[in-house]
Backbone as CSV, one residue per row, in Angstrom:
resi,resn,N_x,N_y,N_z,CA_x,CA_y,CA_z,C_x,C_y,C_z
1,UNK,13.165,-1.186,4.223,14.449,-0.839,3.640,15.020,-2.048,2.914
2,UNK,15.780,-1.802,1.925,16.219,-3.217,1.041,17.124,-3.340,2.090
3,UNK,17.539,-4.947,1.486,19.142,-5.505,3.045,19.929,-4.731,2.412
4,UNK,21.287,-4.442,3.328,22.523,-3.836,3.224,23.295,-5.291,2.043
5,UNK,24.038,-4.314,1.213,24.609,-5.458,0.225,26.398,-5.261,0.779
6,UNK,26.972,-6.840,-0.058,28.102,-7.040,0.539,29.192,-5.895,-0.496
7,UNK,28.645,-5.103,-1.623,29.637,-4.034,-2.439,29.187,-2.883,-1.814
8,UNK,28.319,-2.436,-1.053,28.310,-1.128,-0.439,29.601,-0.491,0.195
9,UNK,29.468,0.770,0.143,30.849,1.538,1.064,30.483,1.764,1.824
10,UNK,31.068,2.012,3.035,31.133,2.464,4.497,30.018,3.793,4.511
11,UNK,30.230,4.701,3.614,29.576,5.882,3.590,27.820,4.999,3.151
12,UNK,27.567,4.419,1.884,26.682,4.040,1.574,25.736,3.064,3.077
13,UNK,26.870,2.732,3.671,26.043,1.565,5.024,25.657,2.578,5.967
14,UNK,26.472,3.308,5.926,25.891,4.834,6.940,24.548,5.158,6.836
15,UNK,24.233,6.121,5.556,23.652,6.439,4.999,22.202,6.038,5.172
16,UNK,22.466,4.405,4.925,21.125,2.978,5.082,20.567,3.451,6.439
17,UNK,21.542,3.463,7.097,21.499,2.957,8.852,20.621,4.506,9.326
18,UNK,21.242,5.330,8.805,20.627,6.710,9.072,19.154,6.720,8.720
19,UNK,18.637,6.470,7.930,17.418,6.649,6.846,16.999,5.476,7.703
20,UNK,17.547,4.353,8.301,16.234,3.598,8.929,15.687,3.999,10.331
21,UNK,16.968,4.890,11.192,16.773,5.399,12.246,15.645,6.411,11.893
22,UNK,16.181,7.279,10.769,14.859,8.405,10.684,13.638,7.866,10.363
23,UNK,13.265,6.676,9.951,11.827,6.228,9.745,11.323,5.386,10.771
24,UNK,12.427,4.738,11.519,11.872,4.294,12.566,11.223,5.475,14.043
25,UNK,12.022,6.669,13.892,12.094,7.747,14.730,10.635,8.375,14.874
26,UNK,10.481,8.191,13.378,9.343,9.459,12.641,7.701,8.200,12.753
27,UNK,7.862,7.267,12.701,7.405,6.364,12.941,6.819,6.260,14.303
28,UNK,7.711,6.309,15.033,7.003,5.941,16.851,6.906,7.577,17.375
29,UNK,7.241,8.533,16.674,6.808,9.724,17.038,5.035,10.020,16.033
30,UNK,4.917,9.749,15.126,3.313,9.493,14.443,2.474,8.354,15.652
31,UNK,2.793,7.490,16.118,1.949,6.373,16.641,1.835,7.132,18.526
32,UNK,2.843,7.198,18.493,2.763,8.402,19.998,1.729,9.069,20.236
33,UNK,1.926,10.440,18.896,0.840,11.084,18.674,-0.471,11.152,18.650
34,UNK,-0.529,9.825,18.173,-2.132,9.133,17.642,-2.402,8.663,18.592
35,UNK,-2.237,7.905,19.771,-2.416,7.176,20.844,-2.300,8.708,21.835
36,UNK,-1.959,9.764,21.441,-2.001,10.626,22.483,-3.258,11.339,22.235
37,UNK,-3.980,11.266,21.142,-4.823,12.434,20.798,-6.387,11.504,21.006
38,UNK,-7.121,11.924,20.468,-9.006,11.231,20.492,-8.747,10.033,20.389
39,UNK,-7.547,8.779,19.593,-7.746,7.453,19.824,-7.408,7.198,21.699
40,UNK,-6.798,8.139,22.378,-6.637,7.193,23.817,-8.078,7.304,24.532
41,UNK,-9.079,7.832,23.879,-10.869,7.456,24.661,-11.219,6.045,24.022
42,UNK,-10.562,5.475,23.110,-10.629,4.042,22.966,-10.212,3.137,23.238
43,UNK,-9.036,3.111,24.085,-8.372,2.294,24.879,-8.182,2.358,25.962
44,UNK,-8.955,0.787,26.640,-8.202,0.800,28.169,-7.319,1.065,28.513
45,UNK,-7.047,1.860,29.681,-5.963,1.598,30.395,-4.682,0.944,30.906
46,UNK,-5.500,-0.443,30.992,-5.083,-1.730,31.030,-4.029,-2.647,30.135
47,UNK,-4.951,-2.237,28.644,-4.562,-2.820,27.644,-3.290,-1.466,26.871
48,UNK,-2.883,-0.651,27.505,-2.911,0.652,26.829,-1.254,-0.037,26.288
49,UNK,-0.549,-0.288,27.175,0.967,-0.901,26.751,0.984,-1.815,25.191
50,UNK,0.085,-2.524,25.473,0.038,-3.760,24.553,-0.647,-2.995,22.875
51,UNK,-1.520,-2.482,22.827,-1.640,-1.266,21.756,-0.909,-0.197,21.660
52,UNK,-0.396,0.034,22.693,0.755,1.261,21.670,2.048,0.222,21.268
53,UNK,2.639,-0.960,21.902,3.732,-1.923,20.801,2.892,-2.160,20.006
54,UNK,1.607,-2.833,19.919,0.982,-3.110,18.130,0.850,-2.129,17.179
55,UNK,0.813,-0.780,17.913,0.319,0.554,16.835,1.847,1.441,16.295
56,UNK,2.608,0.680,17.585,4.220,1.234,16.998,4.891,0.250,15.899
57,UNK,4.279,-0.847,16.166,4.321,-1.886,14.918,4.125,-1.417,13.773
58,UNK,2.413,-1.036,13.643,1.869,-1.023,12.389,2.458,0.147,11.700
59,UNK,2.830,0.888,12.454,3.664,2.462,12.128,4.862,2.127,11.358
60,UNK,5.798,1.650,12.116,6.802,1.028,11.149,7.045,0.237,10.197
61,UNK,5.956,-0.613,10.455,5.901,-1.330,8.987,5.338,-0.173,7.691
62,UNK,4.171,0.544,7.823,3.810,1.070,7.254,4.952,2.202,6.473
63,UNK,5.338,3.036,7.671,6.290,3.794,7.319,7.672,3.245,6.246
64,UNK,8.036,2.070,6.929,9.186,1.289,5.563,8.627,0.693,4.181
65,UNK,7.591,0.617,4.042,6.527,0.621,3.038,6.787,1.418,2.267
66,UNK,5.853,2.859,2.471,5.743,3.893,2.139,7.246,4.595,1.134
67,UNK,8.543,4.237,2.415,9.464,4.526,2.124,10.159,3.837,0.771
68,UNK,9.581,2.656,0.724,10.149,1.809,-0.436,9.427,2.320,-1.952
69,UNK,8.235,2.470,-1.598,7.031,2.920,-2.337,7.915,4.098,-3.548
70,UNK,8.337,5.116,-2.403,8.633,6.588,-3.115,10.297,6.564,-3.403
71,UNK,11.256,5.602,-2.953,12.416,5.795,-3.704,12.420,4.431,-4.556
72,UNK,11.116,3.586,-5.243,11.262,3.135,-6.300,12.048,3.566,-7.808
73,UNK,12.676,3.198,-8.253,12.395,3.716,-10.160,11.322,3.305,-10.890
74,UNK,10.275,2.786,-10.096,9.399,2.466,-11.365,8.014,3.700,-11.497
75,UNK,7.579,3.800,-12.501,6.246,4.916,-12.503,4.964,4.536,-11.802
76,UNK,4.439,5.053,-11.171,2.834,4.230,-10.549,2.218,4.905,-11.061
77,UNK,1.053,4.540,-11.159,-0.021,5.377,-11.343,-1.470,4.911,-10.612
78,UNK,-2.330,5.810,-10.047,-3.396,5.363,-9.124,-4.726,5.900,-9.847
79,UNK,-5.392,4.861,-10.157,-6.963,5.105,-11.118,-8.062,4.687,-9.754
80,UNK,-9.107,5.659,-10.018,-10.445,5.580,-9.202,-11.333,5.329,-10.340
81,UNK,-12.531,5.170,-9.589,-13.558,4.349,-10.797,-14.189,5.757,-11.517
82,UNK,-13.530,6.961,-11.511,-13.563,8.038,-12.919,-12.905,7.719,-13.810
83,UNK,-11.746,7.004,-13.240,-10.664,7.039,-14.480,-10.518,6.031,-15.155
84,UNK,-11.210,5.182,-14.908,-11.907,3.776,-15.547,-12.195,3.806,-16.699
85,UNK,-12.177,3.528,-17.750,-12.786,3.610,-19.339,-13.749,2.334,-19.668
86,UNK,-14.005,1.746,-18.803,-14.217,0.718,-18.983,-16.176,0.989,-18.217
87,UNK,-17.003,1.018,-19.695,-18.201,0.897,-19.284,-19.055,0.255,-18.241
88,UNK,-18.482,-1.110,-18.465,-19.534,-1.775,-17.505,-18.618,-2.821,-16.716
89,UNK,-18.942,-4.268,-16.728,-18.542,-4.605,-15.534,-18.419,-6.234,-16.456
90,UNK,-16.818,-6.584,-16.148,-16.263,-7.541,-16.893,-15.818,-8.421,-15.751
91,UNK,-16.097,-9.815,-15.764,-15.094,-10.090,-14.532,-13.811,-10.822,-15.346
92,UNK,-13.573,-11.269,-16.708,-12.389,-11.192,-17.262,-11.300,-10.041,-17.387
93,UNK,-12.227,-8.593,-16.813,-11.100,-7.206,-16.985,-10.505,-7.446,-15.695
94,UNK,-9.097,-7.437,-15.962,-7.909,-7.669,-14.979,-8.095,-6.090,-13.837
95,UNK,-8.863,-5.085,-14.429,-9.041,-4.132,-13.363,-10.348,-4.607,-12.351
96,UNK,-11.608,-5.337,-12.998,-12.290,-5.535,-12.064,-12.594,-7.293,-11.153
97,UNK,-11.853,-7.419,-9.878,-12.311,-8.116,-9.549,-13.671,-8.608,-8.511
98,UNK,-14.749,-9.611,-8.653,-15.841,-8.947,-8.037,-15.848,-9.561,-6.604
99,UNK,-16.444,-8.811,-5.389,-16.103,-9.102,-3.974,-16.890,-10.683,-3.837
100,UNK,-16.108,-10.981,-2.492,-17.176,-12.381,-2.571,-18.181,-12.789,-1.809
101,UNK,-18.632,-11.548,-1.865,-20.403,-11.538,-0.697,-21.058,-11.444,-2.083
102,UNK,-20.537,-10.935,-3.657,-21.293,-10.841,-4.182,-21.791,-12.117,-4.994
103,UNK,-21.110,-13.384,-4.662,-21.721,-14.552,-5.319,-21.295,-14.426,-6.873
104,UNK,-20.795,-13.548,-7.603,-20.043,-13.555,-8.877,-20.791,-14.628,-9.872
105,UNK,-20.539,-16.044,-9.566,-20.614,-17.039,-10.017,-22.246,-17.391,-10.059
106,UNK,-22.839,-16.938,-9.665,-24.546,-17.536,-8.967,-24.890,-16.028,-10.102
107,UNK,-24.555,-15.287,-10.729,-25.460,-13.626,-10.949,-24.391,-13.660,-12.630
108,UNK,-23.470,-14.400,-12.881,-22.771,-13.805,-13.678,-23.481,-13.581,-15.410
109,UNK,-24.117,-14.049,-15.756,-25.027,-13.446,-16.789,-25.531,-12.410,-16.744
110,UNK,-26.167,-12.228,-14.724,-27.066,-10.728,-15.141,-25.755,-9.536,-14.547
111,UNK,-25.045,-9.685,-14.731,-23.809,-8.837,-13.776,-22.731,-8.168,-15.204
112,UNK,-23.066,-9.025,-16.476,-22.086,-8.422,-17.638,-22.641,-7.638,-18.039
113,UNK,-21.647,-6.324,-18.173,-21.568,-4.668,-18.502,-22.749,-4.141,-18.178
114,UNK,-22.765,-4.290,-16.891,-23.983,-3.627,-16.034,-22.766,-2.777,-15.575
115,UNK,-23.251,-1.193,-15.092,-22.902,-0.475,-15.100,-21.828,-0.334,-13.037
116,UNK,-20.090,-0.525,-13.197,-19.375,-0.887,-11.946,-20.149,1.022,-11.139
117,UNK,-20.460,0.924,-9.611,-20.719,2.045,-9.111,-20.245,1.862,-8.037
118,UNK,-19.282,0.839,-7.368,-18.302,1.239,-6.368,-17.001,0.089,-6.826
119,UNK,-15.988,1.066,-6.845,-14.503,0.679,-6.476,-14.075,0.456,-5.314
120,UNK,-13.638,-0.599,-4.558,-13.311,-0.574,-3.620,-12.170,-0.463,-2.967
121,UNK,-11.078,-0.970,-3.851,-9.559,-0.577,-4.002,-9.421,0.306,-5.364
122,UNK,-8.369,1.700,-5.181,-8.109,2.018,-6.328,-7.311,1.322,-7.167
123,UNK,-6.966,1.209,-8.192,-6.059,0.618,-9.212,-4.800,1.162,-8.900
124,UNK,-3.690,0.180,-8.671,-2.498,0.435,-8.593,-1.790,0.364,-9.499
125,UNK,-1.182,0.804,-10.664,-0.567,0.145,-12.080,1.031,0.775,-11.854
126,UNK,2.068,-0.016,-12.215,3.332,0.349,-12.343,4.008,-0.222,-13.827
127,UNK,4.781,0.571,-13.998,5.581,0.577,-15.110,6.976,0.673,-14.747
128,UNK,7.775,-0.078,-15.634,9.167,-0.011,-15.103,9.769,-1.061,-13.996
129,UNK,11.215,-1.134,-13.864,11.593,-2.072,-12.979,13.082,-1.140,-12.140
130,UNK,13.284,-1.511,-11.334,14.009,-0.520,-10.459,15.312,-0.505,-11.072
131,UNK,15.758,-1.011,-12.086,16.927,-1.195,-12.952,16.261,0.314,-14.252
132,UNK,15.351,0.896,-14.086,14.821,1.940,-14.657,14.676,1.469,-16.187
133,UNK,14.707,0.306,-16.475,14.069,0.026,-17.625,12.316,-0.420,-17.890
134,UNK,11.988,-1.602,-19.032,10.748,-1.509,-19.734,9.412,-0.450,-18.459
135,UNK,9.478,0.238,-19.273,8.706,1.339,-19.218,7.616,1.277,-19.774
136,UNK,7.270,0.613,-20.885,5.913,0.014,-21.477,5.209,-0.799,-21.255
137,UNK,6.016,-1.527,-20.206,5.244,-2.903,-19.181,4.710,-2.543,-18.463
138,UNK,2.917,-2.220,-18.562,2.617,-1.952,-17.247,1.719,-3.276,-16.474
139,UNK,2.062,-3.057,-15.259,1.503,-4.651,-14.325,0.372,-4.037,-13.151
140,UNK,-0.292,-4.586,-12.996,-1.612,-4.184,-12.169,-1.098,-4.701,-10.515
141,UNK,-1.281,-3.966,-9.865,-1.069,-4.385,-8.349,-2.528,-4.442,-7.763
142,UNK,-2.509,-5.456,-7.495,-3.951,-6.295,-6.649,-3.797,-6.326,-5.298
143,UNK,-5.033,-5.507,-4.413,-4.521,-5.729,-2.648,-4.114,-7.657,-2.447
């Protein structure tokens, strides 16, 4: 959730406070779930406390993520290696960077516009800034 600002109204701080309860709510009710269903044959007993606070963790972080994600103003858009136009395999193209088991540097002569056959992250691209302007700027999001 963005911080609470010092021009908000009473109604607007409400509002915040509400929307973090419901994602925190919806949050440890998903990680509950999951720890209740086929993942609890993977966890000890023992350890069972200490993974459901890390998995109620990862829940909430994830979940306020997510949440930030979808009341952005800016446009996303998500490309898989169909939607690629891009023949072969550049390591100057800002879409492909190459992993580093693959030695890049030791192969890179025989590795240009040889044909990319796994993506491993999809392409994240956004346009726009949450002030809902440049719209023609688009910026590449890299894991």
């Amino acid at each position: 959730m963005p911080p609470l600002r010092n021009e908000m109204s009473d109604g607007e701080k409400k509002l915040h406070h509400t929307i973090e309860e419901a994602i925190a709510r919806v949050a440890q009710q998903q990680a509950t779930a999951f720890l209740a269903g086929l993942a609890s044959f993977l966890v000890e007993s023992n350890t069972k406390s200490d993974v459901a606070h890390k998995l109620k963790n990862i829940y909430g972080k994830t979940a306020n993520q997510s949440y930030m994600l979808w009341t952005r103003r800016t446009e996303m858009r998500c490309s898989t290696l169909r939607d690629v136009e891009q023949p072969g395999f550049d390591a100057k193209c800002p879409f492909f960077e190459p992993d580093t088991l693959m030695r890049h540097e030791d192969h890179e002569d025989q590795l240009k516009d040889r044909p990319v056959t796994v993506l491993v992250h999809p392409l994240l691209e956004v346009a726009g800034t949450d002030e809902a302007n440049d719209y023609d700027q688009e910026q590449l999001i890299t894991p």
